[in-house]
N, CA, C and O atoms as CSV, one atom per row, in Angstrom:
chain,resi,resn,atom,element,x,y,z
A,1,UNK,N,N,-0.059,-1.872,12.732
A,1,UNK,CA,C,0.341,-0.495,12.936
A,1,UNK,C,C,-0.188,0.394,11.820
A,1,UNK,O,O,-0.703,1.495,12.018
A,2,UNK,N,N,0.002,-0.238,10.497
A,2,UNK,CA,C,-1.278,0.540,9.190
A,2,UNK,C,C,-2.014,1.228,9.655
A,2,UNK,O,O,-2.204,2.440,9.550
A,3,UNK,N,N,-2.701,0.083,10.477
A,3,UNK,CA,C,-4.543,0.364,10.559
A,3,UNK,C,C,-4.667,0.900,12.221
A,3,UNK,O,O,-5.667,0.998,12.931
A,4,UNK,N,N,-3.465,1.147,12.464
A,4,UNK,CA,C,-3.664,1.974,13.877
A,4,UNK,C,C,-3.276,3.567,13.212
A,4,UNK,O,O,-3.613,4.430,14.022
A,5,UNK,N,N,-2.680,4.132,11.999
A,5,UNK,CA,C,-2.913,5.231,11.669
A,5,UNK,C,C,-3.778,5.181,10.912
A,5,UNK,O,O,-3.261,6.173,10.398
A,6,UNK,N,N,-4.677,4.988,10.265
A,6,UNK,CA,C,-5.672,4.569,9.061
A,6,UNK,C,C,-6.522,4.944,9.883
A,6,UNK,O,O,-6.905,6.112,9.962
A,7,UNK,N,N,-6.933,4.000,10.608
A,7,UNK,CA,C,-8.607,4.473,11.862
A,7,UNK,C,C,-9.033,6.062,11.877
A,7,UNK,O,O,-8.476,7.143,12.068
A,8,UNK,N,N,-10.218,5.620,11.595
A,8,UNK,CA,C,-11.108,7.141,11.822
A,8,UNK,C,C,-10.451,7.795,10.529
A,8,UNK,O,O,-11.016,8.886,10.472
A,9,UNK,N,N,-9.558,7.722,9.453
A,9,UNK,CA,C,-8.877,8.584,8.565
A,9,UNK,C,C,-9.684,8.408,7.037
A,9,UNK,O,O,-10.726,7.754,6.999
A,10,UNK,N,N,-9.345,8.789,6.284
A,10,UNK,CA,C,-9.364,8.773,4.687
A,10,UNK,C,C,-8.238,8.787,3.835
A,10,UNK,O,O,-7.378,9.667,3.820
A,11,UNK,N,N,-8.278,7.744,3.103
A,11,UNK,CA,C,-6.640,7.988,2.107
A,11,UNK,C,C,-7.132,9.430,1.330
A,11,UNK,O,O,-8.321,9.740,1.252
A,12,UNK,N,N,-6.327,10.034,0.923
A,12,UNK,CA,C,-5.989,11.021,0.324
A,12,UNK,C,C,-6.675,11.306,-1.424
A,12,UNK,O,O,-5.938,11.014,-2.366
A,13,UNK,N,N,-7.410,11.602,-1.570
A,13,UNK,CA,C,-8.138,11.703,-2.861
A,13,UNK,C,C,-7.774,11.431,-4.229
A,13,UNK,O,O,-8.482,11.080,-5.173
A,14,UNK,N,N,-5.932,11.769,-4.126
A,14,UNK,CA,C,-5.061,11.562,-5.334
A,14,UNK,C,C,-4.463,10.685,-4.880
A,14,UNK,O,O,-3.339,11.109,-4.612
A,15,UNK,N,N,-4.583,9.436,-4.568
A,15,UNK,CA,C,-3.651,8.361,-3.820
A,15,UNK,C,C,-4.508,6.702,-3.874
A,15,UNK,O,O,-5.520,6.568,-3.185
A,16,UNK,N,N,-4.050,5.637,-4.651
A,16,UNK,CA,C,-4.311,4.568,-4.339
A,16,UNK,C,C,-3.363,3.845,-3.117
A,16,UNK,O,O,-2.148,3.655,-3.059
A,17,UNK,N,N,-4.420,3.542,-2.206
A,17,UNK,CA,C,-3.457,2.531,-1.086
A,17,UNK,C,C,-3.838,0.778,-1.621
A,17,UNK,O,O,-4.871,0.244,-1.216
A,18,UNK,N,N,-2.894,0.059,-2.521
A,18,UNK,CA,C,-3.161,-1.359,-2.655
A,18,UNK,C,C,-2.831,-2.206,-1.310
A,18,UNK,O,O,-1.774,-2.105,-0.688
A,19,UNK,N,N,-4.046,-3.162,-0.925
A,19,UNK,CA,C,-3.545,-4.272,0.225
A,19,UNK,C,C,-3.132,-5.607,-0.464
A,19,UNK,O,O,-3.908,-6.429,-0.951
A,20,UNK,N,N,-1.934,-5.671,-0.425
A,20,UNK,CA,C,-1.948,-7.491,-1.069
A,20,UNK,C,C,-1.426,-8.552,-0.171
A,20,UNK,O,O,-0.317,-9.021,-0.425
A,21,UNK,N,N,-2.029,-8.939,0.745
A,21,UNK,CA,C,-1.744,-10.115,1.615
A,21,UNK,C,C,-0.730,-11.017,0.871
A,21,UNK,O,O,-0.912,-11.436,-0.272
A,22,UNK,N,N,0.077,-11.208,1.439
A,22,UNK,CA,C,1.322,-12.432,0.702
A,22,UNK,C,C,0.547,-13.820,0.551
A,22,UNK,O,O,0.789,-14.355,-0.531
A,23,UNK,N,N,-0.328,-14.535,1.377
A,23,UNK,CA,C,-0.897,-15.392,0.973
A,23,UNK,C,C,-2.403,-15.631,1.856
A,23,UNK,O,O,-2.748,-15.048,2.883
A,24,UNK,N,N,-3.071,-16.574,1.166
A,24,UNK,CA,C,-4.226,-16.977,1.550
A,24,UNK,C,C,-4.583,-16.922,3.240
A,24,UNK,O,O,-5.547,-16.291,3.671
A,25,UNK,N,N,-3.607,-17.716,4.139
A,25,UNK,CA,C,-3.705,-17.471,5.554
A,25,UNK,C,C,-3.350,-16.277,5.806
A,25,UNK,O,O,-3.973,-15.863,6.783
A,26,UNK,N,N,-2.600,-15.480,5.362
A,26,UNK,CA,C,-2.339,-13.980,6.174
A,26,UNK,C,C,-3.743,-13.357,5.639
A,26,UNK,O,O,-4.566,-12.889,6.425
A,27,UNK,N,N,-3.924,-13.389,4.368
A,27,UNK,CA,C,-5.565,-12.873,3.953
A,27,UNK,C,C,-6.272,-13.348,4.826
A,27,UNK,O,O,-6.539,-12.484,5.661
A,28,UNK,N,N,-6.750,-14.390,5.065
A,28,UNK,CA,C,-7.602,-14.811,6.257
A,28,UNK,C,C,-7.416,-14.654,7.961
A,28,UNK,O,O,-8.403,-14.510,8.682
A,29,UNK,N,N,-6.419,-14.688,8.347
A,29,UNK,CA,C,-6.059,-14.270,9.462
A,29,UNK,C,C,-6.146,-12.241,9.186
A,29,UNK,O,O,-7.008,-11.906,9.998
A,30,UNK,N,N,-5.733,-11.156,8.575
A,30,UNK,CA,C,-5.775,-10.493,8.599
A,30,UNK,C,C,-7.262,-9.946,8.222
A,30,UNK,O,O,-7.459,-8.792,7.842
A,31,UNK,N,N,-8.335,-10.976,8.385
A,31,UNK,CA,C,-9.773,-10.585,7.916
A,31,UNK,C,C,-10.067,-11.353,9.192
A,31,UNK,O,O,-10.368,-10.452,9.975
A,32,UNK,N,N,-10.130,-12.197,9.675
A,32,UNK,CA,C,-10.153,-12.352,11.072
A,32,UNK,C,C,-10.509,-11.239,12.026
A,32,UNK,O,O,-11.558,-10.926,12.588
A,33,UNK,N,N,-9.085,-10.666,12.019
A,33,UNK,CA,C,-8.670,-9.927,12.724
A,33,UNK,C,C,-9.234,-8.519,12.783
A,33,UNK,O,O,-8.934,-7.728,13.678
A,34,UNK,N,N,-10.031,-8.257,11.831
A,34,UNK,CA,C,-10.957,-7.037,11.020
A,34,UNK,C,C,-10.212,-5.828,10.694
A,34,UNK,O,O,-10.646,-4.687,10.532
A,35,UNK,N,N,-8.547,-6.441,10.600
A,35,UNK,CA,C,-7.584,-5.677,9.719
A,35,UNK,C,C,-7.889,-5.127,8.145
A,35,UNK,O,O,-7.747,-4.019,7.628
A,36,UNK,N,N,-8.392,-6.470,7.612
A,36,UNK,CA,C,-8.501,-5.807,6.289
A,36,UNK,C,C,-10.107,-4.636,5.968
A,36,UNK,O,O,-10.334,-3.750,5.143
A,37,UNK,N,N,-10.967,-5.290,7.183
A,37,UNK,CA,C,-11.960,-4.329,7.112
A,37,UNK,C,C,-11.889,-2.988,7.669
A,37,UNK,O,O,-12.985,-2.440,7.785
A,38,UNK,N,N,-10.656,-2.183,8.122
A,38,UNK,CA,C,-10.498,-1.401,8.962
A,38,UNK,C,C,-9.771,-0.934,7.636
A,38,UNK,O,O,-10.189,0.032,6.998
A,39,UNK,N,N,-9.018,-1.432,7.376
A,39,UNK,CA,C,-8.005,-0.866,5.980
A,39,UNK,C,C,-8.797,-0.166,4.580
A,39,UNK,O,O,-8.431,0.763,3.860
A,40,UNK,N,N,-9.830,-0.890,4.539
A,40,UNK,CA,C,-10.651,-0.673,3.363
A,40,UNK,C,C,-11.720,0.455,3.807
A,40,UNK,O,O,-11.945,1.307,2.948
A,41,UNK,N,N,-12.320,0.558,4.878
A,41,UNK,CA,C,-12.832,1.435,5.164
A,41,UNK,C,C,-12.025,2.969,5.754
A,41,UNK,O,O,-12.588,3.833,6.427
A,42,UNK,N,N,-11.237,2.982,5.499
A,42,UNK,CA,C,-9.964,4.148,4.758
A,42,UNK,C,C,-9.985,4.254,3.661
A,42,UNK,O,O,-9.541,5.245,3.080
A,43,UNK,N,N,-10.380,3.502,3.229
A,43,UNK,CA,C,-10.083,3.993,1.661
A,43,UNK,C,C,-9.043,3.303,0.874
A,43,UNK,O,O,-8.452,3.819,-0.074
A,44,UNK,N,N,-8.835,2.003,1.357
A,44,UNK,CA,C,-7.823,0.782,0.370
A,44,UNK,C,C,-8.351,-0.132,-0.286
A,44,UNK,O,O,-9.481,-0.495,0.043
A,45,UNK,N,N,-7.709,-0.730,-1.348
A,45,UNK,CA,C,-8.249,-1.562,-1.985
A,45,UNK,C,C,-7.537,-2.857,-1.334
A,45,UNK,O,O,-6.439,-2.997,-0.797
A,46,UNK,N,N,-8.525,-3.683,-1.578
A,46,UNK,CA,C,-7.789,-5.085,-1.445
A,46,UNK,C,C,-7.893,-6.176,-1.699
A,46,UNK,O,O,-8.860,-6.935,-1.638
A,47,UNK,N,N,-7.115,-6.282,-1.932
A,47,UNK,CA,C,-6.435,-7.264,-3.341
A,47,UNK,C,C,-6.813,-8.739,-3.153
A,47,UNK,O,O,-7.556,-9.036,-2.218
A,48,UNK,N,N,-6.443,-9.485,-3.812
A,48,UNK,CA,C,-6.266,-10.830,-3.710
A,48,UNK,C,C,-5.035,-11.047,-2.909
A,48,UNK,O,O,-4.124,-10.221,-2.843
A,49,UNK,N,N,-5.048,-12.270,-2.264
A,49,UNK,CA,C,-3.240,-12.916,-1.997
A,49,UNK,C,C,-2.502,-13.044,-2.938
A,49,UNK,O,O,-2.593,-14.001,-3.708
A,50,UNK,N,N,-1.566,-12.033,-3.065
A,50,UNK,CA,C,-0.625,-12.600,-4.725
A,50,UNK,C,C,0.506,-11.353,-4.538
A,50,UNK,O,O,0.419,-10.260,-3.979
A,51,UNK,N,N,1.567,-11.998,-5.236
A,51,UNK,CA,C,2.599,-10.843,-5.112
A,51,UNK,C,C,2.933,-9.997,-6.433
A,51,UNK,O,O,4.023,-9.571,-6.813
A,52,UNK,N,N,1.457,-9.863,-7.112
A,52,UNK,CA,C,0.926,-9.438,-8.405
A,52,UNK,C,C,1.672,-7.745,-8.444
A,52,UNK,O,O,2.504,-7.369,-9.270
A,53,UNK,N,N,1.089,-6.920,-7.300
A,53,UNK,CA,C,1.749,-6.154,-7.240
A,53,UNK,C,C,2.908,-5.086,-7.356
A,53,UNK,O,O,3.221,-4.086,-8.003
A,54,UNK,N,N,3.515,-6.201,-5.967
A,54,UNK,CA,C,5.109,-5.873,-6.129
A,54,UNK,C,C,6.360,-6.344,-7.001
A,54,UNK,O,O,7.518,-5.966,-6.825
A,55,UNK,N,N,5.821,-7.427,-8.176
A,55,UNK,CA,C,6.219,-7.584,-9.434
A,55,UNK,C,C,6.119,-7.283,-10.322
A,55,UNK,O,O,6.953,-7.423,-11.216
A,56,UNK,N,N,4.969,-6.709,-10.416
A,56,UNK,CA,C,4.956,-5.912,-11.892
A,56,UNK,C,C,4.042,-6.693,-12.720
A,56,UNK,O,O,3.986,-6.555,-13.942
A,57,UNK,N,N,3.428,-7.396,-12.152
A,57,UNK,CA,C,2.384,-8.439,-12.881
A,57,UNK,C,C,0.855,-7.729,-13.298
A,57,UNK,O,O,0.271,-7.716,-14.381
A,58,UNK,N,N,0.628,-7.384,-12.505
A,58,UNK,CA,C,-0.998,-6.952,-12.534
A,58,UNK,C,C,-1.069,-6.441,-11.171
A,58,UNK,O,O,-0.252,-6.590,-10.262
A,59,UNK,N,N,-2.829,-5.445,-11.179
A,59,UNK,CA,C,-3.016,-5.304,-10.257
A,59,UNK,C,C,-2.442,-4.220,-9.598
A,59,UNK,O,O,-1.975,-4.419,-8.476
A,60,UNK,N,N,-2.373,-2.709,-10.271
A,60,UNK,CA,C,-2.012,-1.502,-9.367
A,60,UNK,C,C,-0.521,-0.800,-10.726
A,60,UNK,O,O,0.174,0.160,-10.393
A,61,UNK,N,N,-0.386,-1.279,-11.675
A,61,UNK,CA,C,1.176,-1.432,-12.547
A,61,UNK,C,C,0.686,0.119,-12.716
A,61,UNK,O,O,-0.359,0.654,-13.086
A,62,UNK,N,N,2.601,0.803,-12.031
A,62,UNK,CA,C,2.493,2.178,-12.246
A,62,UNK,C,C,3.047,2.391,-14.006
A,62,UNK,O,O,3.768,1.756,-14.775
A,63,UNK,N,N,2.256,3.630,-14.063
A,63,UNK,CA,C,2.704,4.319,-15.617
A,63,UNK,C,C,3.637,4.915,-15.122
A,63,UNK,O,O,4.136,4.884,-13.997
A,64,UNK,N,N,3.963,5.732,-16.451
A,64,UNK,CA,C,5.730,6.779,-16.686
A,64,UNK,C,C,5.059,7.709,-16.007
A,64,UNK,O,O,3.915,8.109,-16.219
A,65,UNK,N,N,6.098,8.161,-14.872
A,65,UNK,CA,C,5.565,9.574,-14.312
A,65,UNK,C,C,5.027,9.091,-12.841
A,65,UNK,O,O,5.485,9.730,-11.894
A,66,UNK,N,N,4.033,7.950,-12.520
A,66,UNK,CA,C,4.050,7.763,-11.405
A,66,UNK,C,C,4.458,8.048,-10.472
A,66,UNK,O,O,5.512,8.572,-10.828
A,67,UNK,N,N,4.423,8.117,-9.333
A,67,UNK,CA,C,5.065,7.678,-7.753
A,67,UNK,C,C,4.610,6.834,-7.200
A,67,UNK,O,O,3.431,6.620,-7.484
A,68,UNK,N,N,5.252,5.930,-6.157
A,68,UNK,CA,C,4.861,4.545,-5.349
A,68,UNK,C,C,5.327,4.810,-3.941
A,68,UNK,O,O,6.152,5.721,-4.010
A,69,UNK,N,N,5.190,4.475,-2.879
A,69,UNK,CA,C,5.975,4.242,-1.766
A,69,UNK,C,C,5.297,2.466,-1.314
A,69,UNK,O,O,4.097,2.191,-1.315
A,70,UNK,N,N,6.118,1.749,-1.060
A,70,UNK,CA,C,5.854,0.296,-0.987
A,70,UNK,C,C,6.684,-0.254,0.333
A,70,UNK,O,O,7.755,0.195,0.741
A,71,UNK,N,N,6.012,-1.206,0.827
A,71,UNK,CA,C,6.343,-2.093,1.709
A,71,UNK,C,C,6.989,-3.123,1.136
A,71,UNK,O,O,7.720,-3.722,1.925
A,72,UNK,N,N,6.975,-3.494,0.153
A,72,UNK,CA,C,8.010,-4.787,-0.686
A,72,UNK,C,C,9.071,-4.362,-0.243
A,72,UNK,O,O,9.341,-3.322,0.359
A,73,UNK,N,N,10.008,-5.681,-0.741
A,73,UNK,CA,C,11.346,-5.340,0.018
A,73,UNK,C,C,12.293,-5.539,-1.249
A,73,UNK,O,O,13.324,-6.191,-1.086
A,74,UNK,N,N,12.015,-5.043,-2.422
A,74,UNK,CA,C,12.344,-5.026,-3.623
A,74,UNK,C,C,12.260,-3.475,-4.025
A,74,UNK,O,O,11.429,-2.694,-3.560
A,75,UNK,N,N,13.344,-3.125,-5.048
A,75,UNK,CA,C,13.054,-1.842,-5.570
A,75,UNK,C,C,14.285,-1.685,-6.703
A,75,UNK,O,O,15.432,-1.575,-6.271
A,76,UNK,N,N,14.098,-1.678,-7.851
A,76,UNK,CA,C,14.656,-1.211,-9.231
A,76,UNK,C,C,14.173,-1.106,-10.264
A,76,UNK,O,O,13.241,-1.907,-10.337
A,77,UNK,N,N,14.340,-0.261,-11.596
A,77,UNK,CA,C,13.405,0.160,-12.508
A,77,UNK,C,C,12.838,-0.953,-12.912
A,77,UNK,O,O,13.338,-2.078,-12.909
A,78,UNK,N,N,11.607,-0.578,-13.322
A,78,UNK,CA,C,10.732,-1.094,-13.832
A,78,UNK,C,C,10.172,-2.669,-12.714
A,78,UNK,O,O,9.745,-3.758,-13.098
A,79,UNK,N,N,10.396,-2.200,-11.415
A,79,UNK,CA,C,10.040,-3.158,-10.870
A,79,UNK,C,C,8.383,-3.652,-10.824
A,79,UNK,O,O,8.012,-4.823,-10.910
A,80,UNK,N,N,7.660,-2.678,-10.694
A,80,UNK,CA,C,5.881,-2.313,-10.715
A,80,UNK,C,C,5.722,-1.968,-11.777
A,80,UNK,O,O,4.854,-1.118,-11.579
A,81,UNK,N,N,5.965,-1.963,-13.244
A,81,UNK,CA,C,5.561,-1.647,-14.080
A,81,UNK,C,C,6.672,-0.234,-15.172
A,81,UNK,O,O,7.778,-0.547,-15.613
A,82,UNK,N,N,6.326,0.578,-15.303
A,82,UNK,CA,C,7.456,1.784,-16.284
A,82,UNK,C,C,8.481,1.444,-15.688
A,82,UNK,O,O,8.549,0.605,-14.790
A,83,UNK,N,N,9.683,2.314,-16.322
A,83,UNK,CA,C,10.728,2.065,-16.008
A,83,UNK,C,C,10.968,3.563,-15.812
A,83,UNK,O,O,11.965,3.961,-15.211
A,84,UNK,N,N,9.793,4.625,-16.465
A,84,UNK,CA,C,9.738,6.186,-16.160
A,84,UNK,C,C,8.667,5.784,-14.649
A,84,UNK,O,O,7.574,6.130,-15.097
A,85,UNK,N,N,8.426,5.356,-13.422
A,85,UNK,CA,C,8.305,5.427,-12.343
A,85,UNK,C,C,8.678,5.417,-11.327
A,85,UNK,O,O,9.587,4.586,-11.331
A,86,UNK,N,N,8.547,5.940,-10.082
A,86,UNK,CA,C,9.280,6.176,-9.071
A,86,UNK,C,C,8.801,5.380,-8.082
A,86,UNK,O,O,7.692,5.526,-7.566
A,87,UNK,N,N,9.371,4.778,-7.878
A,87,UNK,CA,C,9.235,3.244,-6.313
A,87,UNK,C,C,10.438,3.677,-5.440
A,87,UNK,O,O,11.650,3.584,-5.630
A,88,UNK,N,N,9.480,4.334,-4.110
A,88,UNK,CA,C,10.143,4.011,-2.843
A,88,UNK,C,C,9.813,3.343,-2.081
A,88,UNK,O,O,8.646,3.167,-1.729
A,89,UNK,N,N,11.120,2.641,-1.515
A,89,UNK,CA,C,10.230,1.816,-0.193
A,89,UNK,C,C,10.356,1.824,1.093
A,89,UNK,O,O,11.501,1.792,1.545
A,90,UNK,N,N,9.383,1.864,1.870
A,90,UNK,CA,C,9.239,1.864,3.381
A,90,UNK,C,C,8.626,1.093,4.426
A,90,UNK,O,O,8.753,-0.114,4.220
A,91,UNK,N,N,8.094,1.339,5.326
A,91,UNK,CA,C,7.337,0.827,6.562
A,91,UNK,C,C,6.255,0.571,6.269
A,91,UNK,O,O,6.027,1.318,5.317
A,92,UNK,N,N,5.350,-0.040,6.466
A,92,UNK,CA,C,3.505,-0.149,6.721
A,92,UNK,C,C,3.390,1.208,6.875
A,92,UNK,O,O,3.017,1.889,5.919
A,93,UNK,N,N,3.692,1.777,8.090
A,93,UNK,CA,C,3.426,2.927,8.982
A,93,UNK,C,C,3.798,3.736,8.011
A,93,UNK,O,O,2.870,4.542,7.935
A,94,UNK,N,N,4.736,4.063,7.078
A,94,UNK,CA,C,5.109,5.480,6.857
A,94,UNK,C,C,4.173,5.230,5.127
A,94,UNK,O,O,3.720,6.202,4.523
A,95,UNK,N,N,4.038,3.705,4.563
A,95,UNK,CA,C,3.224,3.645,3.820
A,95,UNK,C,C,1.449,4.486,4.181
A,95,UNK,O,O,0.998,5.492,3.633
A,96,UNK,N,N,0.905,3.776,5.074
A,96,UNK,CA,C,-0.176,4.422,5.630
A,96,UNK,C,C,-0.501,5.648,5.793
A,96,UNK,O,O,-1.584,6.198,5.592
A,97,UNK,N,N,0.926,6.249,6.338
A,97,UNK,CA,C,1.213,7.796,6.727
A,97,UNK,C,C,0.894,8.607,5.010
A,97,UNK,O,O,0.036,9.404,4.631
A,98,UNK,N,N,1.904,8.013,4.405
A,98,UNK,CA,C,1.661,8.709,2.642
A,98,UNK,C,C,0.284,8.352,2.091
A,98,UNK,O,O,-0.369,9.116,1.380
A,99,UNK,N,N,0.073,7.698,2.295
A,99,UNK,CA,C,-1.449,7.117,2.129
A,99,UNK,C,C,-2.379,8.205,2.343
A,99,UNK,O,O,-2.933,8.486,1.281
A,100,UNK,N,N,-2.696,8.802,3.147
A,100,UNK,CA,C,-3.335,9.591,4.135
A,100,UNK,C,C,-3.027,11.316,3.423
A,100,UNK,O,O,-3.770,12.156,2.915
A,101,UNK,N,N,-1.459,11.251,3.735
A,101,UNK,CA,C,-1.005,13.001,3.454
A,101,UNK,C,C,-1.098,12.899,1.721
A,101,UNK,O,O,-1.654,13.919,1.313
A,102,UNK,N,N,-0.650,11.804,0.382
A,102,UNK,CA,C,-0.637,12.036,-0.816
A,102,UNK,C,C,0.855,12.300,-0.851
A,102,UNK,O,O,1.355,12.844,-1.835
A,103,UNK,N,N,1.291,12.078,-0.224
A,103,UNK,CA,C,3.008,12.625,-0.243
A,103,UNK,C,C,3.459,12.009,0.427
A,103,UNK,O,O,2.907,11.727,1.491
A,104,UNK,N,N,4.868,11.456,0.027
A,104,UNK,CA,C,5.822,10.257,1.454
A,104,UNK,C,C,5.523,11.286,2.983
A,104,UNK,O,O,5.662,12.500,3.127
A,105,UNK,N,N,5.116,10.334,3.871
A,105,UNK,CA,C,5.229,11.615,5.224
A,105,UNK,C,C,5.311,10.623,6.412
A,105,UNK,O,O,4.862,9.494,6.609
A,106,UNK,N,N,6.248,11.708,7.299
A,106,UNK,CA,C,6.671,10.948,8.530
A,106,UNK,C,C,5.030,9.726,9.493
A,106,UNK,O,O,4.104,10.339,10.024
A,107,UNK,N,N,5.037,8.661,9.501
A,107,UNK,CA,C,4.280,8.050,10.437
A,107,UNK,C,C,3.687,8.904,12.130
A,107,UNK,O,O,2.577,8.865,12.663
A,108,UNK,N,N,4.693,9.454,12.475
A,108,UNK,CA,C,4.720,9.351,13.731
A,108,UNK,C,C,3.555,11.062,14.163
A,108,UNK,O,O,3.032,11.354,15.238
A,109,UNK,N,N,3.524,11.866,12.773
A,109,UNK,CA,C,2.712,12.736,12.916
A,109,UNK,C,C,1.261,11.993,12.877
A,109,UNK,O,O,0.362,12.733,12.478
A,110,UNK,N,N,0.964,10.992,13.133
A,110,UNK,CA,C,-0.487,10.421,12.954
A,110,UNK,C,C,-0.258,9.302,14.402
A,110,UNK,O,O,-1.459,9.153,14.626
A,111,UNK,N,N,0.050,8.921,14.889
A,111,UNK,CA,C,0.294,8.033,15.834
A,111,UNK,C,C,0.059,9.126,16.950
A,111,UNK,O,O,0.166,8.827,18.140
């Protein structure tokens, strides 16, 4: 559903969209599928399989001041990195959607 608002689009100029496949088969099945090549040619990066991300490990770690909107199903300070950043979390779809506008924004205006 991402990459059914993503198509034909551009992420937003002030906006990183990170892809991090949870593991090796969803990476491969979602490259299969020419998901992740549809994603990236929007304008996403993508990642390795790792939950580097949405821990705070590496790989995207917001500074003080940031904003995030995330598909993890985790969210408290300093979860991605500062503890001065802002992590919300949502849908693929409404991820994609912010992706696109640079600002959290409803999915369903792009669908």
């Amino acid at each position: 559903m991402a990459l059914r608002i993503l198509k034909g689009r551009t992420v937003h100029k002030n906006t990183r969209l990170l892809v991090s496949p949870a593991s090796r088969e969803i990476w491969k099945k979602a490259d299969r599928e020419g998901i992740l090549g549809g994603l990236a040619e929007a304008g996403a990066v993508i990642l390795a399989p790792t939950c580097g991300v949405c821990v705070g490990l590496h790989s995207g770690l917001l500074a003080a001041g940031e904003s995030c909107i995330s598909s993890s199903n985790r969210n408290f300070m300093g979860r991605m990195g500062s503890r001065q950043a802002k992590i919300f979390l949502g849908s693929p779809m409404t991820v994609a959607a912010s992706a696109l506008a640079g600002q959290i924004a409803d999915p369903r205006e792009y669908l």
